[in-house]
C-alpha positions, 0 to 999 in steps of 0.5 A, a space after each residue: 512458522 516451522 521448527 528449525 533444526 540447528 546442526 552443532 558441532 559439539 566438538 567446537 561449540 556448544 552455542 548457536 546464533 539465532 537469526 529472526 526468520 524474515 523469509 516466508 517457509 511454504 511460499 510460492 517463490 523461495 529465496 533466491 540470489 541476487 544484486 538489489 538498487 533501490 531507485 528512489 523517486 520516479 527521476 531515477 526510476 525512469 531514466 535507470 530503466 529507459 537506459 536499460 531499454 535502449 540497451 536492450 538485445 532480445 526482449 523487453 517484458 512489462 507488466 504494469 497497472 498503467 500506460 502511456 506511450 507519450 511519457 518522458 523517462 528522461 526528462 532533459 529538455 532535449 528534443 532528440 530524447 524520445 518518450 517511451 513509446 518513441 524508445 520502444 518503436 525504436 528498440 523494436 525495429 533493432 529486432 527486440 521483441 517487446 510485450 507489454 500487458 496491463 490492466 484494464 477495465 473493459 465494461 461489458 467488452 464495449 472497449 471504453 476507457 473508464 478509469 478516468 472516472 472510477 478509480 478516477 486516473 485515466 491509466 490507459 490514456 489515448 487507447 479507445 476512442 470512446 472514453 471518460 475522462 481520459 485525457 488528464 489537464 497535464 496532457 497536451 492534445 500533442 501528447 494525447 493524439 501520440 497516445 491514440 496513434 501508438 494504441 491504434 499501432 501496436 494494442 492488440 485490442 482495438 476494436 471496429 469503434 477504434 480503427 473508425 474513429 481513429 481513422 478520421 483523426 487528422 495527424 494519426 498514422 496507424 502503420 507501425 514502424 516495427 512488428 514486434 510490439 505487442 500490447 494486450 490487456 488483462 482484468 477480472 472475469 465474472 466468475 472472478 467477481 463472484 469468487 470475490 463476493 465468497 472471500 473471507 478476509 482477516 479484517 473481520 470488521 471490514 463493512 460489507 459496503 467494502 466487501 462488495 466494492 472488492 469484488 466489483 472492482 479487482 484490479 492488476 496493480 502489479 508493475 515490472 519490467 524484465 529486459 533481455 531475459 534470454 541473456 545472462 550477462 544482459 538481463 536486468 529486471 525492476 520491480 516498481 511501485 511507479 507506474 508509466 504515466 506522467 503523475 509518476 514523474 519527480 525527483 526526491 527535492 519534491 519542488 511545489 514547481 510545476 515543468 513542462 513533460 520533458 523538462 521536468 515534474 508536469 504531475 498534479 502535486 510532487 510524488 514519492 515512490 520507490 522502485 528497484 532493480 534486480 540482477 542475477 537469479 532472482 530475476 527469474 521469478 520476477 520473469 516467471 510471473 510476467 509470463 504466467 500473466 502472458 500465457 494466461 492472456 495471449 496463449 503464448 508459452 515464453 520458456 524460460 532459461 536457467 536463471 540459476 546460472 545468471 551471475 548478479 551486477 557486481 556494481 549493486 548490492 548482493 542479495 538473497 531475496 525473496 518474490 511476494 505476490 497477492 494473487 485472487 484468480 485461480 489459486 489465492 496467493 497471499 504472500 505479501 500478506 504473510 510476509 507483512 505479518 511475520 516481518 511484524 512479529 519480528 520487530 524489536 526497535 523500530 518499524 518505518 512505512 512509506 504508503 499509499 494508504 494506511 488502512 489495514 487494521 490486522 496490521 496495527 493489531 500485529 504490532 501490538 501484539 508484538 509489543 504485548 507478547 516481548 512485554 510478557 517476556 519481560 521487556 521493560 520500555 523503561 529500560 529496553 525503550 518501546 517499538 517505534 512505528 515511523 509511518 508516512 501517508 497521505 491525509 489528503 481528503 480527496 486522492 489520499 483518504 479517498 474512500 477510506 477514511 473509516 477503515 484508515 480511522 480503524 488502523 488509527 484508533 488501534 494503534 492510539 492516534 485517532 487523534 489525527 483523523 478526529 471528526 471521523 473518530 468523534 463520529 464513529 465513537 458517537 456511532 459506536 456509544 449508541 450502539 452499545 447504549 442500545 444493546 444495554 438497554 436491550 439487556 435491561 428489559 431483558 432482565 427486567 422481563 425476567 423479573 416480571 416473569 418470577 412475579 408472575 410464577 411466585 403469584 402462582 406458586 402462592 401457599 405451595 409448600 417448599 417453594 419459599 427458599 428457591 424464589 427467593 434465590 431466583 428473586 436474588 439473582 434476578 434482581 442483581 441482574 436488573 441492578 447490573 443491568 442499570 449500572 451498565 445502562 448508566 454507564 454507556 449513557 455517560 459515555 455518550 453523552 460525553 462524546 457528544 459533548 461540544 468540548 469533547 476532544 479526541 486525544 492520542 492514547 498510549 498503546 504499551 510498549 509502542 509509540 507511533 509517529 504518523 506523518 505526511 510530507 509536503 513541498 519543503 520549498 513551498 513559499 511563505 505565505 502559499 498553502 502548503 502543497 501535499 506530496 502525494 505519497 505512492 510508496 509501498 515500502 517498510 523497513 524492520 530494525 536496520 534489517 529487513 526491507 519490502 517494496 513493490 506494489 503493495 498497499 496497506 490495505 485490504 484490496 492490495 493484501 487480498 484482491 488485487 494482483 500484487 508484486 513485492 520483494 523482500 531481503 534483508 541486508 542491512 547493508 542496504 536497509 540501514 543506508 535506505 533509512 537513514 537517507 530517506 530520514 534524512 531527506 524527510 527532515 533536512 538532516 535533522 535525523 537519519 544518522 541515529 543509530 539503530 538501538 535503544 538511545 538511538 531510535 528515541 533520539 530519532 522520535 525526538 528529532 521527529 517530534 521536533 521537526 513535526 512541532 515546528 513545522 505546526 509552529 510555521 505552518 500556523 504563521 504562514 512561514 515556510 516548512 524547515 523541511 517535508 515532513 508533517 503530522 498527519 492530520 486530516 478535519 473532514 468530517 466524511 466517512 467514506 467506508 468503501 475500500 
């Protein structure tokens, strides 16, 4: 971090306030002006931006991971609200230039769409005629059938096997109702791959199985829209967590209730997510990254206007804030990265993530170290109290632990918790006993190898004078060696044999200076005597001590901080942090926290309240009763080590 110069004058002061430096220096975007409105949960999220859609004057600039053109933003039950692909065909013939571009996988240029099967959710349904698993149970064959038509209108990329197929479907009209839509797509050339498999990454015990499944598998996970960019006094943009597809779709209750595709939630499970909205200068390097990705992919430049002069919405939040981008093509961009371990270092009460994933070991040792370094400082957690870490994730076994169970065991065995992930910790603490049972072994036939070879010299040197006093010491030291040799070798063999012990148990480990809850949410309103139904948690938010705020498209892992494209935003106002956090605490735990305020008694007022909703919800889960609100420990049994992301 650079040195900061603090001007003074002394004929007024003598004194200077220091404030933690939350914004990254030597960055690719620099802080900028703005207004901010977090949109919590896909119901607001979508309606805001449906709105501002059907407001729209000149353009409308989307950049996402997914899309579906038969999705409801609103979902009212009224017939006459049209999904989005009906909107834009609609804003489209009022002259508005629109653009879309999205990931894609395109094996070997064939035009399938296979990311149904691997990542295993269909992010372009309906684009290609052939494809695998495309078509997810949610979606009506009415559904799907408007999606395969509104590709075939307005994506770029259709090809021969497209246009012949999709000309025999019955129902489908390939005539556009407006020329300016355009879609296209984007991915990862080979060359790009192969730079990958050169990466190095500041997760140094990532498994080389990993490592290669990053540079086979890169994708565009950045989700943004910009609407009417050319206009001061019209332009709004979003930077989202959420994308365009119907899993997406929830409002913050997180109902068990499954609705039809414009009534209501129709995804797998409940969702939650954030996005927010931006108005003002900041717009700019939201647009800015839109039209990097437009040129690169189409060759058209979108000159952008003087987003300095653009005044913010008066009805949000003011902001100085910041555009973060992961970025592997061309020159790396690791911003996100960045900004995650500084904001970090800052932290003196509290650190809350709502994620997608939660594996990504530099992380947890960050915060160690953060508490380790303000403990040599002098701060006692018996007086000042300890760094709180409030994290919610997915523990699902299939959608939320995935292919990462072992590295999500990592970041949980760093900060003391493997305990909720305790078959995977069992095994690999087995794993790594052995290992070290191996390598003391190794140590005793060397040193024991080493003592064969003085006996053999001493043998030799037998009646030589002046010889005596300089074996005896080798003979000392070598058999010090040995004896230490043995001992180690002792010592790892218990180790492992009470690991594999039936009655070993996995328990929480206390880490200086930090406590950790990790937790889960589930459908509050689940019946009695129903199994629980998990919220899938597709957040990518953290906040710092009332203060700083981060959320966009990020997770916590390797793939989002390293690989794949990436958008985040940060400020730090706590006008807007301190309200966040105390509503979505109080959402999680039916008001039984989130009016804490932030310092010592506060913050361990809040891990009380949080212990007692976790400990009572085991109590109902284990009677078959309702949950008494969302929130869950994170607790995952499978005994599955996936190691692949």
């Amino acid at each position: 971090m650079s040195k900061i110069n603090v001007p003074l004058s002394l004929n007024n002061t003598s004194s200077a306030t220091l404030t933690p430096q939350w914004f990254l220096n030597k960055s690719e975007y620099t802080p900028k002006n703005g207004a901010f409105h977090l949109l919590v949960n896909g119901k607001d999220a979508f309606r805001d931006i449906h709105e501002a859609i059907a407001r729209a004057k000149k353009s409308v600039s989307i950049v996402c991971w997914g899309f579906q053109p038969s999705m409801y933003f609103i979902r009212d039950g009224n017939e006459a609200t049209p999904c989005i692909g009906e909107l834009l065909e609609q804003v489209g013939q009022r002259g508005v230039k629109i653009r879309i571009i999205s990931y894609a996988v395109n094996p070997a240029g064939l035009g399938i769409n296979i990311t149904g099967m691997i990542p295993g959710e269909a992010n372009l349904p309906g684009r290609h005629a052939s494809a695998i698993k495309d078509q997810p149970s949610n979606m009506s064959d009415n559904q799907y059938k408007y999606n395969q038509q509104w590709f075939f209108r307005y994506d770029r990329y259709q090809t021969l096997n497209d246009y012949n197929k999709k000309s025999e479907i019955k129902g489908i009209n390939p005539t556009p109702k407006t020329g300016n839509i355009i879609f296209v797509s984007r991915g990862f050339s080979n060359s790009d791959r192969e730079r990958l498999k050169e990466k190095r990454y500041d997760d140094k015990d990532l498994s080389n199985e990993t490592k290669l499944k990053l540079a086979a598998g890169p994708s565009h996970h950045q989700k943004s829209v910009v609407i009417d960019y050319e206009d001061p006094h019209h332009c709004v943009g979003y930077v989202m967590g959420h994308n365009m597809l119907d899993e997406y779709w929830d409002d913050s209750p997180h109902g068990y209730k499954r609705y039809t595709s414009n009534t209501g939630r129709n995804g797998h499970l409940p969702r939650q997510d954030f996005s927010a909205r931006i108005t003002g200068e900041l717009v700019g390097d939201l647009f800015d990254n839109f039209a990097q990705a437009w040129k690169d992919e189409t060759g058209e430049s979108l000159p952008p206007p003087r987003f300095k002069d653009y005044p913010y919405a008066l009805r949000d939040n003011y902001i100085k804030g910041q555009f973060l981008r992961t970025q592997s093509q061309k020159k790396a961009v690791e911003d996100i990265k960045k900004c995650y371990l500084q904001a970090l270092t800052m932290a003196s009460q509290y650190v809350y993530v709502e994620n997608q994933y939660f594996r990504w070991p530099p992380f947890a040792e960050t915060l160690k170290a953060c508490a380790a370094k303000q403990a040599q400082m002098k701060r006692d957690p018996g007086k000042h109290g300890p760094i709180y870490l409030f994290a919610i994730t997915n523990a699902d076994e299939n959608e939320g632990l995935g292919a990462g169970k072992v590295n999500t065991y990592r970041m949980l065995e760093s900060l003391g918790r493997a305990d909720v992930l305790p078959n995977v910790a069992k095994a690999e603490r087995e794993d790594q006993a052995k290992r070290a049972l191996g390598d003391a072994n190794t140590e005793v036939r060397s040193a024991r190898s080493s003592l064969h070879g003085l006996d053999v010299e001493a043998s030799q040197l037998a009646g030589l004078p002046n010889t005596a006093q300089d074996l005896t010491q080798r003979y000392d030291k070598a058999n010090a060696q040995v004896r230490a040799a043995e001992a180690k070798q002792k010592e790892k063999a218990r180790e492992l044999a009470t690991i594999q012990d039936k009655n070993y148990k996995v328990t929480a480990i206390d880490r200086p200076g930090l406590k950790c809850h990790i937790c889960t949410l589930v459908a509050p309103n689940t019946p009695q005597g129903h199994p629980w139904v998990p919220v899938y948690v597709h957040a990518k938010l953290m906040l710092i001590d009332d203060a700083f705020m981060t959320l966009g498209s990020a997770n916590l892992n390797t793939r989002s901080m390293q690989v794949d494209s990436e958008l985040n935003i940060a400020h730090h106002r706590p006008e807007i942090t301190t309200p966040t956090r105390k509503h979505l605490w109080g959402l999680h735990t039916k008001s039984k926290s989130g009016e804490e305020a932030l310092g010592l008694k506060g913050m361990a007022e809040a891990y009380k309240n949080w212990d007692y909703v976790i400990n009572r919800n085991k109590e109902q889960q284990g009677f078959g009763h309702s949950p008494i609100a969302s929130l869950v420990e994170f607790y995952a049994g499978t005994k599955d080590r996936s190691n692949g992301d």
